[in-house]
C-alpha positions as a printed NumPy array, in Angstrom:
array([[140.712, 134.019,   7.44 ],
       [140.592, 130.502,   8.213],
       [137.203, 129.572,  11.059],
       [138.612, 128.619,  14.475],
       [137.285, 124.523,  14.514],
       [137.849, 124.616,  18.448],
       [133.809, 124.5  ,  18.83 ],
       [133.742, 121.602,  16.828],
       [136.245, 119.321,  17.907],
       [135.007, 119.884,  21.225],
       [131.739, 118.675,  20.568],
       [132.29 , 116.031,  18.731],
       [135.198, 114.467,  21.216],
       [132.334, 115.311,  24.084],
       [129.426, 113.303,  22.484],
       [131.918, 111.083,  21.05 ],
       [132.813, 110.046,  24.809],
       [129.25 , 109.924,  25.792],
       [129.787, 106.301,  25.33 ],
       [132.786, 105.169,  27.138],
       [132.036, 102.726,  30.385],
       [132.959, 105.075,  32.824],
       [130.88 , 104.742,  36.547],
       [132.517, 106.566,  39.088],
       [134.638, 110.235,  39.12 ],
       [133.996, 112.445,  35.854],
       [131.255, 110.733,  33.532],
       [131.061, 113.874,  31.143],
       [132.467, 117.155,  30.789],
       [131.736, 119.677,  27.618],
       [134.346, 122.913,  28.863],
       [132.68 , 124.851,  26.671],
       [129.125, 125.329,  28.948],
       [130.243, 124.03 ,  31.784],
       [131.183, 126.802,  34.737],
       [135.079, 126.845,  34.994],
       [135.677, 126.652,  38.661],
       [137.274, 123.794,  41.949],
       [134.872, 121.56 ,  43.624],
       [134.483, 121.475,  47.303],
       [133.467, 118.203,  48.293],
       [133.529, 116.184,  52.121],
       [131.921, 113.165,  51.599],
       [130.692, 110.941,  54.345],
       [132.216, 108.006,  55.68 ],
       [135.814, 109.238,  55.647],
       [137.768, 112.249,  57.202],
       [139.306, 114.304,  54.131],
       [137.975, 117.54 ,  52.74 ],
       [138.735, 117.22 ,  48.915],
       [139.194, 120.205,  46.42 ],
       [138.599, 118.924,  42.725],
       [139.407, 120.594,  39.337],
       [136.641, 119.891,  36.755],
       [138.061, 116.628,  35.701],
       [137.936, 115.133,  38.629],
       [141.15 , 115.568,  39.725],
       [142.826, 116.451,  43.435],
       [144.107, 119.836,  43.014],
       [144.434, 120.025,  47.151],
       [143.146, 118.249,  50.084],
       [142.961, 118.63 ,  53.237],
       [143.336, 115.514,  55.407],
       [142.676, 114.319,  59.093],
       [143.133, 111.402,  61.178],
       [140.951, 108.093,  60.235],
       [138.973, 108.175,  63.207],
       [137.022, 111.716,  62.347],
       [133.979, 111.631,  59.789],
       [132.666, 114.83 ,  58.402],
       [129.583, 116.495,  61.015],
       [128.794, 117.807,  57.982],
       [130.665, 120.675,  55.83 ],
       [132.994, 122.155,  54.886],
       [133.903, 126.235,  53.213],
       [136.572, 127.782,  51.688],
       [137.258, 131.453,  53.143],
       [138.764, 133.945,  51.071],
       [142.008, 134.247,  52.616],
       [142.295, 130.075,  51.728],
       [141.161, 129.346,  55.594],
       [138.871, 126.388,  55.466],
       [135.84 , 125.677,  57.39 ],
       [134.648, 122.488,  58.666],
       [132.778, 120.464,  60.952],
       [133.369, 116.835,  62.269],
       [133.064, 114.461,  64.723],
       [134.353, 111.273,  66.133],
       [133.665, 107.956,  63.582],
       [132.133, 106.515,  66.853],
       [128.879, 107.78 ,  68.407],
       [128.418, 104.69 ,  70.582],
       [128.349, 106.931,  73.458],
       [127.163, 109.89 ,  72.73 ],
       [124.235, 111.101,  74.994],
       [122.905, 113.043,  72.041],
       [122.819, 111.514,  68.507],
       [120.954, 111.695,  65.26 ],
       [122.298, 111.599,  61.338],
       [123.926, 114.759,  60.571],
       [125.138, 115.033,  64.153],
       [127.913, 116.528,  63.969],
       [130.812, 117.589,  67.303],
       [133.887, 119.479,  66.717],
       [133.839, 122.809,  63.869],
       [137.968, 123.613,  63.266],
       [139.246, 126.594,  61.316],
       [142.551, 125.003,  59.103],
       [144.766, 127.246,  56.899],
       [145.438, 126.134,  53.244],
       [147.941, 123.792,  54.279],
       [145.788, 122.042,  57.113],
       [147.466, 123.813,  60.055],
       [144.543, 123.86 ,  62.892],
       [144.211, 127.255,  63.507],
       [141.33 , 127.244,  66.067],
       [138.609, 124.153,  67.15 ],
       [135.356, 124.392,  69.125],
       [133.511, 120.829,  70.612],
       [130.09 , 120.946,  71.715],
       [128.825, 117.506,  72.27 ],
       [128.061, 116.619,  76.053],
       [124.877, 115.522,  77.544],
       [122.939, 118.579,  76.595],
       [124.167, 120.091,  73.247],
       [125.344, 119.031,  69.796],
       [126.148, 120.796,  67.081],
       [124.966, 119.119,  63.769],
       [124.589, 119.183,  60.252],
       [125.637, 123.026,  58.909],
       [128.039, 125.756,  60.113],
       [128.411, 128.883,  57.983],
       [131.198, 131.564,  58.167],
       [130.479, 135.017,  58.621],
       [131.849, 138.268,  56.343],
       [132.969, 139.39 ,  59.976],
       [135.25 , 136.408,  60.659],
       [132.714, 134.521,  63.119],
       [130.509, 131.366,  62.169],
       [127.232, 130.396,  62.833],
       [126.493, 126.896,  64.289],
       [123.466, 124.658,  63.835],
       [122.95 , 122.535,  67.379],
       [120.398, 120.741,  69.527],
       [119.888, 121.412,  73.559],
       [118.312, 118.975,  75.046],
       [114.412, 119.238,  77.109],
       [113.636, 116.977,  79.305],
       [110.108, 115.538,  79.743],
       [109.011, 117.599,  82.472],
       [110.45 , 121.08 ,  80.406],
       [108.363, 119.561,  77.623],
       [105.248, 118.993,  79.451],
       [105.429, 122.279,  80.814],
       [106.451, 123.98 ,  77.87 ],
       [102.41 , 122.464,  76.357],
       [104.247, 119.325,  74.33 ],
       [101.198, 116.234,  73.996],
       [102.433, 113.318,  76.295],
       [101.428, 110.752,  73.072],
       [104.369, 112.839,  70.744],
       [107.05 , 111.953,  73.919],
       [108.148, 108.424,  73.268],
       [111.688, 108.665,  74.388],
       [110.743, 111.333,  77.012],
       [112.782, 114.1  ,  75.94 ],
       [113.462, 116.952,  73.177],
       [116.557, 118.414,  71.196],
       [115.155, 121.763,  69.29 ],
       [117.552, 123.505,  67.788],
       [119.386, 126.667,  68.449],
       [122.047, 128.672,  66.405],
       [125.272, 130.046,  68.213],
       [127.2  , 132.531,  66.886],
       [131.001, 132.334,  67.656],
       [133.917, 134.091,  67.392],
       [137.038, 131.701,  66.483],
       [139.607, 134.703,  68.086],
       [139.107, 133.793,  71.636],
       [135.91 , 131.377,  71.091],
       [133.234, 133.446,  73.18 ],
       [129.794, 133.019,  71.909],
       [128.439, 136.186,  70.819],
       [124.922, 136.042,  69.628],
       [122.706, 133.051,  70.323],
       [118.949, 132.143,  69.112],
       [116.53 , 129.008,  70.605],
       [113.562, 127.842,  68.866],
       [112.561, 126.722,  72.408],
       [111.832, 130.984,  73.246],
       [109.514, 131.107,  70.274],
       [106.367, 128.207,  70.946],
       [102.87 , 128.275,  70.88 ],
       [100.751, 125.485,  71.548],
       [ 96.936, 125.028,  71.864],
       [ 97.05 , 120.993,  74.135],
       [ 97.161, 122.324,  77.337],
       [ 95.921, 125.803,  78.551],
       [ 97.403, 124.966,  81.882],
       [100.389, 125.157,  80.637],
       [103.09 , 127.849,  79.167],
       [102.886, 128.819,  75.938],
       [ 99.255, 128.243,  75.472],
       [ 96.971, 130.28 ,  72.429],
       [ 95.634, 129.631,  69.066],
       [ 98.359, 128.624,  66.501],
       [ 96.498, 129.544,  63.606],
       [ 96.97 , 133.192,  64.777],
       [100.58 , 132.865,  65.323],
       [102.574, 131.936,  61.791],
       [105.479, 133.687,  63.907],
       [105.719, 130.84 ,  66.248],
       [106.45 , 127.233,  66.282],
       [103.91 , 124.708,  66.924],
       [105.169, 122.387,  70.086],
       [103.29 , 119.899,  68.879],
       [103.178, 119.653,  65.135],
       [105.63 , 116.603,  65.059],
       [106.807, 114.463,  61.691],
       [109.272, 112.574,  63.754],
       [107.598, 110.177,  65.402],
       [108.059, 111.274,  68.809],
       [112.193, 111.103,  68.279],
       [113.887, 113.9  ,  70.337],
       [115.318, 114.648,  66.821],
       [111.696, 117.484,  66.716],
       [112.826, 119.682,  64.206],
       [116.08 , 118.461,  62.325],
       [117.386, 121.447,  61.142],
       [119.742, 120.564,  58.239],
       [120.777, 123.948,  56.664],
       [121.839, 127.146,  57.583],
       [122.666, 130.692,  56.143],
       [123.491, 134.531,  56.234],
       [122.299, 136.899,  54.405],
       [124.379, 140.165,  54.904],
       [122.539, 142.528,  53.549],
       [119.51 , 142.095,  55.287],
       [121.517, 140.918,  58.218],
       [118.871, 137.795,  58.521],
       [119.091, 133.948,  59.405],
       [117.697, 130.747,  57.193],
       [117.227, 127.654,  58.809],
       [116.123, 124.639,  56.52 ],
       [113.761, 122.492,  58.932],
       [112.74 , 119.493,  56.99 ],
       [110.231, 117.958,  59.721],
       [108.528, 120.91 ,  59.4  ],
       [109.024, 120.899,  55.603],
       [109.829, 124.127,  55.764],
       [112.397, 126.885,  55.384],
       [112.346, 129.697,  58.335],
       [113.675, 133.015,  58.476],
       [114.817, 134.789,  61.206],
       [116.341, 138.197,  62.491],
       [120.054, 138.778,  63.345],
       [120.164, 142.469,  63.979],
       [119.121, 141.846,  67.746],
       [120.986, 141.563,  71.005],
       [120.984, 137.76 ,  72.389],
       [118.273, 138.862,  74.98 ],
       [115.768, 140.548,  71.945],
       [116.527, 137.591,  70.16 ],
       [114.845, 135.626,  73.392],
       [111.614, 138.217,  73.037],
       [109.423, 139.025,  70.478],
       [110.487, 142.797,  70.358],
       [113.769, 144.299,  69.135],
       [116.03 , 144.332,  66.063],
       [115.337, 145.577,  62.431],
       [112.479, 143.962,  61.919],
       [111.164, 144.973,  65.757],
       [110.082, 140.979,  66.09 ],
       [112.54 , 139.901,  68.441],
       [113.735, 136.223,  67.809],
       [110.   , 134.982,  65.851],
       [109.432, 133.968,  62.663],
       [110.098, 136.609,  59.643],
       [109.456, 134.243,  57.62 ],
       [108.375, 130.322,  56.74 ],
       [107.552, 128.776,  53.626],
       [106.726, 125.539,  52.174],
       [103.936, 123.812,  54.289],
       [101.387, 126.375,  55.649],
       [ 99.663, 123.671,  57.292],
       [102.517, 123.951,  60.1  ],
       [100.927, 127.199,  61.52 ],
       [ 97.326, 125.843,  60.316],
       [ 96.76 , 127.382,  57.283],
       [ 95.925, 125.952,  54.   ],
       [ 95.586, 122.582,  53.099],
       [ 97.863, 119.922,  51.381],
       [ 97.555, 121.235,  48.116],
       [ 99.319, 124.375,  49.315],
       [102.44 , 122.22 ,  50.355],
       [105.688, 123.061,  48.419],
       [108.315, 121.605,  50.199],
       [109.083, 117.792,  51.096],
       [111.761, 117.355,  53.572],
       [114.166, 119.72 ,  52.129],
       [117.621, 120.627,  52.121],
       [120.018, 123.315,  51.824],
       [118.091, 126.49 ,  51.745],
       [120.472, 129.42 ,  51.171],
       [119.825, 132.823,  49.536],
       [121.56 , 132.698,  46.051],
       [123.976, 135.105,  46.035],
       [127.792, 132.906,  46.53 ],
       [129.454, 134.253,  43.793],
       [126.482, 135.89 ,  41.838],
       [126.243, 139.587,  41.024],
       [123.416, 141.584,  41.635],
       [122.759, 141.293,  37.894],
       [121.824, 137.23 ,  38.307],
       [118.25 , 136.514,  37.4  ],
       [118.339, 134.69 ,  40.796],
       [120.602, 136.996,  42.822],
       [119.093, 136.97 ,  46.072],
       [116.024, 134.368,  45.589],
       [116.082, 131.251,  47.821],
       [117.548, 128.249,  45.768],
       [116.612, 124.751,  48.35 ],
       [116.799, 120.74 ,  47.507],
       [113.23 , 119.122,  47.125],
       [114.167, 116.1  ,  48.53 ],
       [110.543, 113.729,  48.675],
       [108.67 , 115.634,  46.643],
       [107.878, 112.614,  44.24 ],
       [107.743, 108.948,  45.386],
       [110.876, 108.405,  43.402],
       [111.996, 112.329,  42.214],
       [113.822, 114.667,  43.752],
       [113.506, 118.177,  42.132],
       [115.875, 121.825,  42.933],
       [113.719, 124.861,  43.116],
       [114.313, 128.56 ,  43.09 ],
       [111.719, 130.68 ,  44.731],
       [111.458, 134.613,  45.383],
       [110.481, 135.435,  48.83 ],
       [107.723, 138.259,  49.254],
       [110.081, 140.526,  50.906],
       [109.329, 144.182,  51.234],
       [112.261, 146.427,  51.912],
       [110.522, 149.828,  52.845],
       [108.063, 147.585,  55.504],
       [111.434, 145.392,  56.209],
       [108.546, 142.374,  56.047],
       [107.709, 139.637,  54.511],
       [104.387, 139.808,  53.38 ],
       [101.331, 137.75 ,  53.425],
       [ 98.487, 136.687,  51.44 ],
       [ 95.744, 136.287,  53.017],
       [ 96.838, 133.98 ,  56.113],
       [ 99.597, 132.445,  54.504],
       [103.295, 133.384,  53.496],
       [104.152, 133.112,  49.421],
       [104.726, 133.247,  46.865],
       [102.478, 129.785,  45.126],
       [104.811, 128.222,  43.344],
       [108.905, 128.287,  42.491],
       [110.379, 130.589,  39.883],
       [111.944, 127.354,  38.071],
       [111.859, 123.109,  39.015],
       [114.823, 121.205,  38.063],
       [114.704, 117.798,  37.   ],
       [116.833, 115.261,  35.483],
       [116.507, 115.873,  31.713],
       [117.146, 112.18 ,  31.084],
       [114.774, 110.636,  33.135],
       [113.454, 112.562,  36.897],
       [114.257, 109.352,  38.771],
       [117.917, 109.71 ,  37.777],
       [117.724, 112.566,  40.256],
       [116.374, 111.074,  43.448],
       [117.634, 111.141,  47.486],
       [115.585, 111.032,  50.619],
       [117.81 , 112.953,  52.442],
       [121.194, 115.114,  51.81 ],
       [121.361, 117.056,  48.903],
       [122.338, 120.445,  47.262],
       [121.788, 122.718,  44.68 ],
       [124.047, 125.892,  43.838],
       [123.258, 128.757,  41.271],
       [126.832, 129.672,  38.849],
       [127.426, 132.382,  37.524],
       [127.263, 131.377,  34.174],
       [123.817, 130.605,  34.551],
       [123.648, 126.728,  35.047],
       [123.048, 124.782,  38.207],
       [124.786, 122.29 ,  40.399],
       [122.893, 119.964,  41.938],
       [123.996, 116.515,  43.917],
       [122.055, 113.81 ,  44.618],
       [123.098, 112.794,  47.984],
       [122.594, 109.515,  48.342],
       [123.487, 108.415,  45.521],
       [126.913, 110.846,  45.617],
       [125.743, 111.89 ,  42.075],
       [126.273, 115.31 ,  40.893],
       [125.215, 117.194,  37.513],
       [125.956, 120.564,  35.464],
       [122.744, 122.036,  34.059],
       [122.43 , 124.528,  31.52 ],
       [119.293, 127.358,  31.381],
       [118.907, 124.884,  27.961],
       [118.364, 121.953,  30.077],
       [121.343, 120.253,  28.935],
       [123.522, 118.673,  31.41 ],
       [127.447, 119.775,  30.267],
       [129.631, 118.196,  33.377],
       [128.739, 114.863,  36.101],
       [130.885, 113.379,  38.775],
       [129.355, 110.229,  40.611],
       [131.944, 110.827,  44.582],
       [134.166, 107.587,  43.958],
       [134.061, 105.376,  47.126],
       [132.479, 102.814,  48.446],
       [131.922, 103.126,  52.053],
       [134.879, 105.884,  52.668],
       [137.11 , 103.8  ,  50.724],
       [137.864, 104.701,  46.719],
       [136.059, 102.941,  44.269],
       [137.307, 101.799,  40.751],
       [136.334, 102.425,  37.646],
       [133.877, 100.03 ,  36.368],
       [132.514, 100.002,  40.16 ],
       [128.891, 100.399,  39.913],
       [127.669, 101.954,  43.274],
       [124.204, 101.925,  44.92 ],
       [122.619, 103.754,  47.324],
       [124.028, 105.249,  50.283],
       [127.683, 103.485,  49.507],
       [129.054, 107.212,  48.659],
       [126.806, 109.239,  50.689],
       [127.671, 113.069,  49.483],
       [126.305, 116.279,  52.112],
       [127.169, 118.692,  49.172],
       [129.14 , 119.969,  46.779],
       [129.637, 123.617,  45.942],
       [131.939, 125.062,  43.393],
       [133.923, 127.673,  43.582],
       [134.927, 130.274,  40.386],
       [138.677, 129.844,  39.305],
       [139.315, 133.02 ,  39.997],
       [138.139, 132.592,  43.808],
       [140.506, 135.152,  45.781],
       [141.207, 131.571,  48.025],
       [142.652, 130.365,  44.593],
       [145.434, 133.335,  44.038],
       [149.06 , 132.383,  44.208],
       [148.149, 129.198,  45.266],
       [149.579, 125.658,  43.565],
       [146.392, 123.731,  41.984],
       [148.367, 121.305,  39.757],
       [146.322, 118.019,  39.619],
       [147.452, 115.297,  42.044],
       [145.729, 112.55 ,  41.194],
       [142.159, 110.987,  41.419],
       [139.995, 109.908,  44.131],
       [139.119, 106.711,  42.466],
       [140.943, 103.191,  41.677],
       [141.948, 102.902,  37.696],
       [141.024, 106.623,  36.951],
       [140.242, 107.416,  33.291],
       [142.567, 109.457,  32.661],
       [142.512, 109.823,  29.123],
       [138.786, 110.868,  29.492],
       [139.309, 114.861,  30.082],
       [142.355, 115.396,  28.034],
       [139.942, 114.307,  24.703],
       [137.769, 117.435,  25.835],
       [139.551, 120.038,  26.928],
       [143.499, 119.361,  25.458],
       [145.239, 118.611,  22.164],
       [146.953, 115.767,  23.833],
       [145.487, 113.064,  21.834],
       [145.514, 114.593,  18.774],
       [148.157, 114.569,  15.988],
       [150.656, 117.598,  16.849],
       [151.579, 119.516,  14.128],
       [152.944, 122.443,  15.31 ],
       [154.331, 121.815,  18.618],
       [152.453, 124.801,  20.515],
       [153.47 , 125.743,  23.678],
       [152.175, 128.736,  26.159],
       [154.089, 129.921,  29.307],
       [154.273, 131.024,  32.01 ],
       [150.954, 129.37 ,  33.025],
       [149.552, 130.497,  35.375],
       [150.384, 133.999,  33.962],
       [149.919, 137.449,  35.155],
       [150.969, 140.169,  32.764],
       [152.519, 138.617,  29.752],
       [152.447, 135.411,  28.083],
       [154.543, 134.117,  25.837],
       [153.429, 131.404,  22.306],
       [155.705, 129.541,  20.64 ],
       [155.6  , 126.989,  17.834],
       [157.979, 124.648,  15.856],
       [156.414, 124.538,  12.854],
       [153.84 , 125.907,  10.13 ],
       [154.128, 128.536,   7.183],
       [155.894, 131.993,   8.373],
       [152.725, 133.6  ,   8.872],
       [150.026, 131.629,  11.401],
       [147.111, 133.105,  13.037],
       [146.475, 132.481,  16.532],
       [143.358, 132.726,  18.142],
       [142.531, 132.876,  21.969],
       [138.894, 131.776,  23.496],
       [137.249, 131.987,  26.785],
       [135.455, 128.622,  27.948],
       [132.426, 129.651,  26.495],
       [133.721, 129.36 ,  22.889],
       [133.933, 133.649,  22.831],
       [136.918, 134.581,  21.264],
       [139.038, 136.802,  23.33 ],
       [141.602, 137.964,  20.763],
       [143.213, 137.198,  17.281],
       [146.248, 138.029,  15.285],
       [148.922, 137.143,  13.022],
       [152.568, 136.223,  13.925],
       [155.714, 135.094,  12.37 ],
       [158.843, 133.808,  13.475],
       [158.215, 131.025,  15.982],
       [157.149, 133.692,  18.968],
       [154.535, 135.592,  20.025],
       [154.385, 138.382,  22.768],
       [150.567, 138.991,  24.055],
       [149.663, 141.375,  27.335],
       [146.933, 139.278,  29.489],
       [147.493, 142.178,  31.926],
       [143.916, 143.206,  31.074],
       [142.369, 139.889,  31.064],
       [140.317, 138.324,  33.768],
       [141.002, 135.794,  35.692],
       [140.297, 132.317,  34.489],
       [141.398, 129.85 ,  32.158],
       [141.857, 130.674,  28.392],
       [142.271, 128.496,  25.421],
       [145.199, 129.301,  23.062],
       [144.495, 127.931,  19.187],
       [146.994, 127.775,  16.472],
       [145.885, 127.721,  12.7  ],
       [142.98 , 126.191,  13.849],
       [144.823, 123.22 ,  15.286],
       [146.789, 122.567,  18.037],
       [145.411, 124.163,  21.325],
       [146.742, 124.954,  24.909],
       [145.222, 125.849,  27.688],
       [146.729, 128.838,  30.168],
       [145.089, 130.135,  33.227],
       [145.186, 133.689,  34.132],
       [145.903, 134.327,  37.988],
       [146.723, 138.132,  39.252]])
């Protein structure tokens, strides 16, 4: 039986393009490790939420008007209902501004009909940064409220920390986009403790209180920007609340089983804490314990519990996966970290007087050189199924495939310059493509079913389009027996035909892994194969060990 050379030829075409002057859209691509799946991507600087197939490619996009820039996300539903937040290109007049402020979060359907919109931006609230949709149909918002300097100084804030006289903590919303009532709502402001001023309210000894916030532990300078919350997530199961707070360098944790008013208290809910603290991590020093050396995080981003897409079976289902921004002086790293969680207590435990664990389960770097992965601020990391990890560099719009083998099997550098596409040959600097995130989703995402994802086209100026056919396609290589595979996508059947060869060929199918799927012999010019058993994703039909097609499996 003649050995399938599909491995092979993929390799060497990959490495073989390793060398090609390519700077912006796809730089590399090896299909066979890389996580089949549709990047999500709304970078900054321009109004259009982009959905790209793994070469780079517009498969669908959803656009708006030239005066909106993202505010800052955007999320695919199930149903193919997208998610997103934005605001008005001009903040000239806003009475409440800071990066990542964001105004307006709009529910569109797949093809960009608004199907509901919610503004907060006025003289006392924002939203900003992160929104996050709900199993239930609602979303959680991210937004600041503004304190004035007399709430402050009674509240126990220093005088010194108030140098524009005012405050924006942050508060998460919960609403409900079928008649936009908010449903559930949570302020940092109900959950202080501050030891400046016994005369005033909430006055005790912070290092006896990890549950509550520090009034005056401040990394901002005095900017009413306190806290900066950047991040936000639900976990379902435990029916809890992350908030990434990178002036704090920390992650917190918080309860969502309780009414509005428990969630204003310190009693109530699952957990019986009210609205405190179940949890921070990341720089004990913020509730006085420890010392620098006990410091983990550095101005991070995009906390989220690791379960999008993973089963239960992930080494990392469920662990807390976060963006290290300033953890070097020119470094960035991604960490995964379990959380001391204890079901049967419904705590998170302690050691001692401080929350751990001591270090992260795994550090990712750039394998080429660790200042190839570096941003101050942005950022995102994502756990795939397959066991690699997405990461983006924000500032630098720069995003990378890693394998558990450290290898990095697909990159995309976001191709514009200032909102405006790049070409290729650009070479781009800092902050020209600024990138919140990017997540991908798994080809067989219900969103994805029935739906029309033919490539449309690149972002970029003089797209390389020869690039990802060399990888993943026979296309530029000698044809000998005219293969062809339809209906793709299929459901139940598909059907192979070829032109030419000896009567008998052998035809082998693989998975993007390299696995092989099935094999057999046919003759006369057709074959008949039931896919009604196969799983949804894209396959890779091989011919005598020659020509290949690819057909993608959609029920």
């Amino acid at each position: 039986m003649r050995k399938s050379l599909l491995p092979i030829l993929v390799l060497c075409l990959f490495f073989s393009s390793m060398n090609a002057q390519r700077t912006v859209g796809l730089l590399s691509y090896d299909p066979s490790q890389a996580f089949e799946g549709y990047n999500l991507v709304f970078p900054h600087n321009q109004p259009n939420v982009y959905l790209l197939d793994n070469c780079g490619e517009i498969v669908h996009m959803w656009e708006d008007s030239a005066n909106f820039r993202p505010g800052n996300i955007a999320y695919i539903w199930p149903d193919g209902t997208l998610l997103k937040g934005k605001r008005d290109a001009s903040v000239v007049n806003d009475a409440i501004w800071a990066g990542g402020g964001g105004a307006i979060v709009e529910v569109r359907d797949w093809d960009n009909t608004l199907i509901w919109s919610y503004e907060l931006n006025d003289s006392t609230k924002r939203f900003h940064h992160d929104f996050v949709p709900m199993p239930n149909g609602n979303v959680l918002a991210i937004a600041w409220e503004l304190k004035t300097y007399e709430e402050s100084i009674q509240a126990g804030r220093d005088t010194a920390t108030m140098a524009q006289d005012k405050l924006w903590p942050d508060y998460i919303l919960e609403l409900n986009p079928s008649n936009s009532d908010i449903v559930w709502e949570w302020h940092a402001w109900d959950h202080l403790i501050q030891d400046h001023d016994s005369t005033k309210d909430n006055y005790g000894v912070v290092a006896d209180h990890p549950e509550l916030i520090d009034l005056n532990y401040d990394r901002n300078n005095g900017h009413p920007d306190w806290m900066h919350a950047n991040a936000l997530d639900y976990n379902e199961e435990l029916d809890q609340i992350m908030l990434c707070v990178p002036y704090f360098d920390e992650i917190w944790v918080i309860d969502h089983s309780t009414t509005t008013a428990q969630a204003a208290g310190h009693t109530g809910g699952a957990a019986a804490r009210g609205g405190d603290l179940l949890y921070r991590w990341g720089n004990p020093a913020t509730y006085r314990a420890g010392d620098s050396s006990d410091q983990t995080l550095f101005f991070p981003h995009d906390a989220h519990w690791s379960n999008d897409f993973l089963t239960a079976a992930h080494p990392d289902f469920n662990k807390i996966a976060v963006f290290n921004n300033r953890v070097g002086a020119d470094y960035s790293t991604a960490n995964i970290f379990n959380p001391p969680w204890e079901m049967y207590s419904w705590t998170y435990t302690m050691d001692t007087d401080m929350y751990g664990p001591t270090s992260f389960d795994e550090t990712y770097q750039h394998p080429v050189d660790p200042t190839n992965l570096y941003s101050t601020g942005l950022s995102s990391i994502q756990q795939l199924p397959n066991n690699n990890v997405l990461i983006t560099s924000g500032r630098y719009g720069y995003t990378f495939e890693l394998t558990p083998n450290n290898e990095i099997v697909w990159e995309y550098v976001t191709p514009l310059i200032g909102g405006n596409p790049a070409s290729q040959g650009d070479t781009l600097t800092i902050n020209q493509n600024l990138t919140f995130r990017m997540k991908r989703y798994p080809a067989d995402y219900a969103a994805f079913m029935g739906r029309t994802l033919t490539p449309q086209g690149w972002i970029e100026l003089n797209p390389d389009t020869a690039y990802c056919n060399s990888v993943i396609s026979s296309n530029d290589r000698e044809i000998e027996y005219f293969l062809d595979v339809y209906p793709n996508p299929a459901q139940d059947n598909i059907i192979i035909e070829w032109e030419k060869g000896g009567p008998v060929v052998n035809i082998q199918v693989f998975d993007l892994t390299g696995r092989v799927i099935t094999e057999c012999t046919a003759t006369g010019g057709r074959k008949y194969l039931d896919v009604s058993d196969w799983q949804n994703g894209l396959y890779i039909i091989q011919i005598e060990g020659s020509d290949t097609k690819r057909i993608l499996v959609q029920k």
